[in-house]
TINUMI-452375 format. One line per field, with one value per residue (C-alpha): residue number from 1; residue in three letters; x, y, z. Coordinates in nm, 3 decimals. Example, Ala and Ser with C-alpha at 12.3 -4.5 7.8 and 13.67 -1.06 7.14 Angstrom:
<pts>
n <- 1,2 .
res <- ala,ser .
c1 <- 1.230,1.367 .
c2 <- -0.450,-0.106 .
c3 <- 0.780,0.714 .
</pts>
This chain:
<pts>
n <- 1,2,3,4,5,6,7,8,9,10,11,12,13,14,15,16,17,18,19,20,21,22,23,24,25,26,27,28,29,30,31,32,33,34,35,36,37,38,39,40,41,42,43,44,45,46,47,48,49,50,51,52,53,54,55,56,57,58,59,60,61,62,63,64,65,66,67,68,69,70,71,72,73,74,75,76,77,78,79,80,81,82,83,84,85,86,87,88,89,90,91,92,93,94,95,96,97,98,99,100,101,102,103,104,105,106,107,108,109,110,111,112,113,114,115,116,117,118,119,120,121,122,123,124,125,126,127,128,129,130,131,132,133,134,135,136,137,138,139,140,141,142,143,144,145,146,147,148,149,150,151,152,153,154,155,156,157,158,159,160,161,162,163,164,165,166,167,168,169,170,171,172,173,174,175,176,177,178,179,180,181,182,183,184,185,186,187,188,189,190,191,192,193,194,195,196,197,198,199,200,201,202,203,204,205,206,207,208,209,210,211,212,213,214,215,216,217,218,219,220,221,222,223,224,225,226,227,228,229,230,231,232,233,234,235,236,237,238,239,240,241,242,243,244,245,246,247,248,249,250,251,252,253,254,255,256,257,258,259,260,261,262,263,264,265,266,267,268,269,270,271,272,273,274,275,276,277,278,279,280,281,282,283,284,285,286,287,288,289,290,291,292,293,294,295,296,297,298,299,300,301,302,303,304,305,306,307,308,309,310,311,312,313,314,315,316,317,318 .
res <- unk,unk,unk,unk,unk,unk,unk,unk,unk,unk,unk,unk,unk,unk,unk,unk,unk,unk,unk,unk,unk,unk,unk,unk,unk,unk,unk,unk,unk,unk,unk,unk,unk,unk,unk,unk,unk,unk,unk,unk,unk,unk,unk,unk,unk,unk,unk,unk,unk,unk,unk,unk,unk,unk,unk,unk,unk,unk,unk,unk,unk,unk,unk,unk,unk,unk,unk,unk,unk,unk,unk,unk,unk,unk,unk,unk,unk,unk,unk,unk,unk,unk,unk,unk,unk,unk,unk,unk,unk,unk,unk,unk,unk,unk,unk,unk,unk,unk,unk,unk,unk,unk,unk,unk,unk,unk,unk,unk,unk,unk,unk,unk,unk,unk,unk,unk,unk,unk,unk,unk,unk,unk,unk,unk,unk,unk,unk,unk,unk,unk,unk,unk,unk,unk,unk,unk,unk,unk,unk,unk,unk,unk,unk,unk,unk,unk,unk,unk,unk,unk,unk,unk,unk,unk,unk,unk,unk,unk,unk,unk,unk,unk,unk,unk,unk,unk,unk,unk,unk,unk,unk,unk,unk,unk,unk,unk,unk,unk,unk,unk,unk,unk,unk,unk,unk,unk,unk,unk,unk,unk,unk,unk,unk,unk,unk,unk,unk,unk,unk,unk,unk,unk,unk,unk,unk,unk,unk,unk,unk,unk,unk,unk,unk,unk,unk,unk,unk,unk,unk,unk,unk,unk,unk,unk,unk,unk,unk,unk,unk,unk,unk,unk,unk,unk,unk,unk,unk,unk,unk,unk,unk,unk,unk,unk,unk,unk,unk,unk,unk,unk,unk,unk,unk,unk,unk,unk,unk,unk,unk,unk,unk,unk,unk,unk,unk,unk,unk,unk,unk,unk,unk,unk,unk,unk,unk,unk,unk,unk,unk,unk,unk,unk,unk,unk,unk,unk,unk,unk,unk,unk,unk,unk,unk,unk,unk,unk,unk,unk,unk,unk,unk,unk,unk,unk,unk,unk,unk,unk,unk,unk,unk,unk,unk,unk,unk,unk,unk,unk .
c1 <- -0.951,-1.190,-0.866,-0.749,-1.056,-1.085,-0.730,-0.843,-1.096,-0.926,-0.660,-0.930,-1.054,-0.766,-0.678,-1.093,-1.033,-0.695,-0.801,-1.076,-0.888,-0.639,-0.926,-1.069,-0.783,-0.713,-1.101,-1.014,-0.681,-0.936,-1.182,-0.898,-0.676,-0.386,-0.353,0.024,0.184,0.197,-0.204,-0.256,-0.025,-0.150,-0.481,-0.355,-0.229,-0.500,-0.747,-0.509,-0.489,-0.835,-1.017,-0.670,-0.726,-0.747,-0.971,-0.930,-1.348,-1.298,-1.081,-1.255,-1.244,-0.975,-0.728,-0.788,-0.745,-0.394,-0.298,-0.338,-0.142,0.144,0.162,0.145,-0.229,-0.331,-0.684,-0.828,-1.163,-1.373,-1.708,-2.089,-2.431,-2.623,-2.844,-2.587,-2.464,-2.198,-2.022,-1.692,-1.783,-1.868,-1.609,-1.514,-1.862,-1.859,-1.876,-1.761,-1.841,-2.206,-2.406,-2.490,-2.134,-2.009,-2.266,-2.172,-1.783,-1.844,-2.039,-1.782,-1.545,-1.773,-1.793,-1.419,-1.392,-1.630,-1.435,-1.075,-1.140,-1.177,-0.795,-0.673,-0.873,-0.721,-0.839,-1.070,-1.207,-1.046,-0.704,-0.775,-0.699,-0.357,-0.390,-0.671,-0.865,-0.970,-1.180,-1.223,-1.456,-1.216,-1.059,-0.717,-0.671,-0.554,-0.721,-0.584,-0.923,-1.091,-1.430,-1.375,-1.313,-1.666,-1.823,-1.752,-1.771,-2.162,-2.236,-2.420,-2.209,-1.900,-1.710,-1.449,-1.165,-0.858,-0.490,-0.262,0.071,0.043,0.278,0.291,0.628,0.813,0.626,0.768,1.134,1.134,0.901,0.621,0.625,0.808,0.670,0.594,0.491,0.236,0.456,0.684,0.875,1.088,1.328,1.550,1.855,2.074,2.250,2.112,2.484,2.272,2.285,2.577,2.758,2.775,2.501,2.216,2.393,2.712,2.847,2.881,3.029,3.020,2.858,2.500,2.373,2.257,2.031,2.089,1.779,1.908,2.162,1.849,1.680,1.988,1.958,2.348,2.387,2.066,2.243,2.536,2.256,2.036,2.015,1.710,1.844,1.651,1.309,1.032,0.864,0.538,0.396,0.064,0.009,-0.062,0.153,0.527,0.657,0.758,1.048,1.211,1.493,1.688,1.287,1.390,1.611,1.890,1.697,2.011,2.324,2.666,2.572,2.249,2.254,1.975,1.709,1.365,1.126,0.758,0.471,0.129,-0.264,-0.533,-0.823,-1.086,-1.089,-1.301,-1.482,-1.692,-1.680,-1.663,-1.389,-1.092,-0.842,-0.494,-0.715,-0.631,-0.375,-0.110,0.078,0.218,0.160,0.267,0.565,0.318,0.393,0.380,0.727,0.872,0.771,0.938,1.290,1.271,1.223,1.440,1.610,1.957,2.306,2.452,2.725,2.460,2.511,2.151,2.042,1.968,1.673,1.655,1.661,1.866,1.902,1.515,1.268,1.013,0.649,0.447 .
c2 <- -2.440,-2.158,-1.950,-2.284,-2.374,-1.960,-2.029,-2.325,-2.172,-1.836,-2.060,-2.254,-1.988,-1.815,-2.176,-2.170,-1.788,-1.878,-2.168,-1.995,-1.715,-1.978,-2.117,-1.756,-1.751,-2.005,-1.974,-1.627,-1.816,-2.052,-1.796,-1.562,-1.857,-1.662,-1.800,-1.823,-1.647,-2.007,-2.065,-1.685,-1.723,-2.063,-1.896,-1.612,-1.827,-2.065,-1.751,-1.625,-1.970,-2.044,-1.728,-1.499,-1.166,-1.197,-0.986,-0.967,-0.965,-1.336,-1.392,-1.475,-1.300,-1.496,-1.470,-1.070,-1.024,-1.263,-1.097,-0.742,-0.868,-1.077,-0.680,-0.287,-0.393,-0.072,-0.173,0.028,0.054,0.150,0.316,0.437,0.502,0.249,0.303,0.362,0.128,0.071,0.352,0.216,0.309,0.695,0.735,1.080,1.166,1.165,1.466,1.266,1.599,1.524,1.476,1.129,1.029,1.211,1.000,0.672,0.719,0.877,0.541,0.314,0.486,0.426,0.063,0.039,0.261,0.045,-0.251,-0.132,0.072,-0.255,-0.343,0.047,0.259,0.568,0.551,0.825,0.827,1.174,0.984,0.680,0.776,0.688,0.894,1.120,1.129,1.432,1.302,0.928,0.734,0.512,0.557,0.406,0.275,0.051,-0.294,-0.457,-0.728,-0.989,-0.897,-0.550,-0.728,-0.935,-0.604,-0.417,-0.682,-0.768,-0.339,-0.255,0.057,-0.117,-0.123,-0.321,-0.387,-0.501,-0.527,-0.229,-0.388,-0.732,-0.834,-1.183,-1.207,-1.033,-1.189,-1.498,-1.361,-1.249,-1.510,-1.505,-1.249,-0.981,-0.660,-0.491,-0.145,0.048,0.354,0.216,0.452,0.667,0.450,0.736,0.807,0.626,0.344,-0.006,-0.162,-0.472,-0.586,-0.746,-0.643,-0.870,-1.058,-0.791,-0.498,-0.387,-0.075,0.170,0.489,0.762,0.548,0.389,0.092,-0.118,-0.381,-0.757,-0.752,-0.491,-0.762,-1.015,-0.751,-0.616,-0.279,-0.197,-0.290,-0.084,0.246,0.170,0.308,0.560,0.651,0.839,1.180,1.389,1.169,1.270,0.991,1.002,0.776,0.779,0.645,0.795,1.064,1.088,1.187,1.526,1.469,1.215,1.483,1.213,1.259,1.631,1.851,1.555,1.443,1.586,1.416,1.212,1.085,1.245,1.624,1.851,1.712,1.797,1.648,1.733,1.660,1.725,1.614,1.459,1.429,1.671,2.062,2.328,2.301,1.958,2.016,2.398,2.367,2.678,2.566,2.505,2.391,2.026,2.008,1.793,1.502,1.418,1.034,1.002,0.746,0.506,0.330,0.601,0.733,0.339,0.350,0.678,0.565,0.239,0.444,0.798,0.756,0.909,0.757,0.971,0.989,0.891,0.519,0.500,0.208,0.418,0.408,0.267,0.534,0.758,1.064,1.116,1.394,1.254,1.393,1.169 .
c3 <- 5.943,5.806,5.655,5.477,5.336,5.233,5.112,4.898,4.756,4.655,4.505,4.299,4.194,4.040,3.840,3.725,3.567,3.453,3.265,3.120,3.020,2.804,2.674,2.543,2.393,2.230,2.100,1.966,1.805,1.653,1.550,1.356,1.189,0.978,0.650,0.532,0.296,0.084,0.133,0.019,-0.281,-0.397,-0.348,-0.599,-0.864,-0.877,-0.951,-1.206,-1.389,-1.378,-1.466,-1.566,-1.342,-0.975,-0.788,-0.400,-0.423,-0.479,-0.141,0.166,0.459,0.645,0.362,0.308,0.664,0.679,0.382,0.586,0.854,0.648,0.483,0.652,0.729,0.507,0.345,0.085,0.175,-0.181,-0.016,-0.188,-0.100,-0.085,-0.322,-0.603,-0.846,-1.149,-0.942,-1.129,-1.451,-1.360,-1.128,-1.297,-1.221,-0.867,-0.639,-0.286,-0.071,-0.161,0.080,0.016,-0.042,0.279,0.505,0.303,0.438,0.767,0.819,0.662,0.887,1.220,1.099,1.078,1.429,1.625,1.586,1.549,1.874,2.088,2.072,2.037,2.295,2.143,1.814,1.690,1.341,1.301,1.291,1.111,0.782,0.662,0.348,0.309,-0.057,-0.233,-0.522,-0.503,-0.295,-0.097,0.277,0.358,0.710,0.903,0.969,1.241,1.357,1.124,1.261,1.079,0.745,0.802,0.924,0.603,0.338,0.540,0.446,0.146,0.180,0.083,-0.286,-0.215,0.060,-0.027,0.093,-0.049,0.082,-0.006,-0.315,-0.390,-0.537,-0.270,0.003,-0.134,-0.173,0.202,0.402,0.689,0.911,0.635,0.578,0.245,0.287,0.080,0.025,-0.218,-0.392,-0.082,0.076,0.123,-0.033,0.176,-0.029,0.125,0.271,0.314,-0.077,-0.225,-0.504,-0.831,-0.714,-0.591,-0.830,-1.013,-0.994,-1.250,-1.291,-1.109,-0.790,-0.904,-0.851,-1.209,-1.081,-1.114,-1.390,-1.569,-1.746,-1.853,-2.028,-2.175,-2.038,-2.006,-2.400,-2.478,-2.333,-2.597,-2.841,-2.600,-2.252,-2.263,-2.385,-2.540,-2.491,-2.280,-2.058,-1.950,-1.676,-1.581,-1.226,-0.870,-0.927,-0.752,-0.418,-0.379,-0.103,-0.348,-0.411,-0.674,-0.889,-0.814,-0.650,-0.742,-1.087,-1.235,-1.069,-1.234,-1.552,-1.575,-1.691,-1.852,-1.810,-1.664,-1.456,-1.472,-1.177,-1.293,-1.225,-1.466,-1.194,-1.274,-1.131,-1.041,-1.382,-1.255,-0.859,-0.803,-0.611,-0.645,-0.883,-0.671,-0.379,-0.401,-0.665,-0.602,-0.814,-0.465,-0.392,-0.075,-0.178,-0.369,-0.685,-0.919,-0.700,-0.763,-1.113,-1.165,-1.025,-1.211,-1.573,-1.481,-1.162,-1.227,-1.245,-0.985,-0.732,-0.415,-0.468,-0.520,-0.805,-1.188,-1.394,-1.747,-1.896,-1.715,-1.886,-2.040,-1.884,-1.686,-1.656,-1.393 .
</pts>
């Protein structure tokens, strides 16, 4: 009778701490609601109709967070001392291996670790960066929990947070649960077999891709007058992938012959910072948009079955 009643109770008490365990979670379900890719959008446009800029300072912490994990869940995380102020408008100013700045992101980063570290054990805050900075005050990591969001937007150390892969439009194109990464520009150059021709692209000669919206803007009748030649284009933007061989090694390819392409920095050197000139210098973006800008404005009109830029033939300095 004893080992049925032990029985019993064992069995009891497996249901109790199952039962509470579903109702953690569905408190934790409650606690970190996802907003949809609609609610964030709507959200978006009504900020943009009403006051004509959004700002992701204006989002609340559920929809930042949602809009992380709709995206790559890469936050930039904008960082200061707290005792500084109007940092935007002296941005060229700033020396972040001061002192002062270096303590304001090593704490930033702890806040981020302490509460990131809870659902990966082997984070450290050695590895958290996704892309480390050399001269601006912001970290780019990975935000995964909604309590980091709260914990960093409650810090008088923070500048801002915001989503880096979250794109309204093309969230809207692909649907919940798509991903739009934060590296942008280096999708290899392996032609996409997915897209379908007249209706994605047409080809041209010798094997490029002339995108759908090339026709609406009148691109292919433009080239009847110019196709860059002889014009030098200069983007200013984060700068442009060095392993992008068709924005190098293959800039000239097909159609596209004699041209250059130029990768240079405008962030301030040794003469503000002391640091050795060459140290840091890099035009390098790490695939970002100044790589998809690039291809949309020079990308050549080769033989890789890769899509062309408008102006295909022009020399490029990013």
């Amino acid at each position: 009778m004893k080992k049925v009643f032990a029985l019993l109770m064992l069995t009891s008490f497996i249901i109790s701490c199952k039962k509470d365990l579903q109702e953690q979670q569905v408190d934790e379900v409650k606690a970190d609601p996802i907003k949809s890719i609609a609610e964030i959008n709507n959200f978006i446009k009504s900020k943009l109709e009403t006051t004509r800029k959004f700002e992701w300072s204006t989002a609340s912490d559920e929809i930042i967070w949602s809009a992380l994990q709709h995206s790559d869940k890469i936050a930039a995380v904008g960082y200061k001392p707290s005792d500084e102020i109007n940092v935007d408008s002296r941005l060229h100013t700033i020396n972040i291996n001061d002192a002062a700045w270096v303590a304001a992101k090593e704490n930033i980063l702890q806040i981020i670790l302490d509460e990131e570290v809870k659902a990966n054990k082997d984070l450290q805050k050695s590895n958290m960066q996704v892309w480390p900075e050399a001269f601006l005050p912001v970290v780019d990591v990975e935000i995964r929990s909604i309590a980091t969001i709260k914990k960093l937007r409650a810090s008088n150390l923070l500048r801002y947070v915001e989503p880096m892969g979250y794109e309204p439009s093309a969230m809207e194109q692909q649907g919940l649960g798509s991903r739009v990464l934060s590296s942008s520009g280096c999708g290899g150059n392996v032609a996409d077999n997915t897209l379908v021709n007249n209706v994605h692209y047409t080809v041209a000669t010798p094997n490029t891709k002339v995108s759908w919206n090339y026709t609406s803007h009148g691109i292919q009748n433009a080239w009847t007058k110019s196709t860059g030649s002889g014009i030098k284009i200069f983007i200013i933007d984060s700068g442009c992938e060095f392993d992008q061989e068709n924005l190098g090694s293959a800039f000239n390819q097909g159609a596209s012959s004699g041209r250059t392409v130029e990768k240079i920095v405008t962030l301030p050197r040794s003469s503000i910072f002391g640091i050795p000139y060459g140290a840091y210098e890099t035009a390098d973006d790490g695939c970002g948009h100044g790589t998809s800008m690039a291809g949309a404005c020079a990308a050549p009109r080769g033989t890789d079955g890769n899509a062309c830029g408008v102006a295909y033939n022009c020399n490029l300095v990013t």
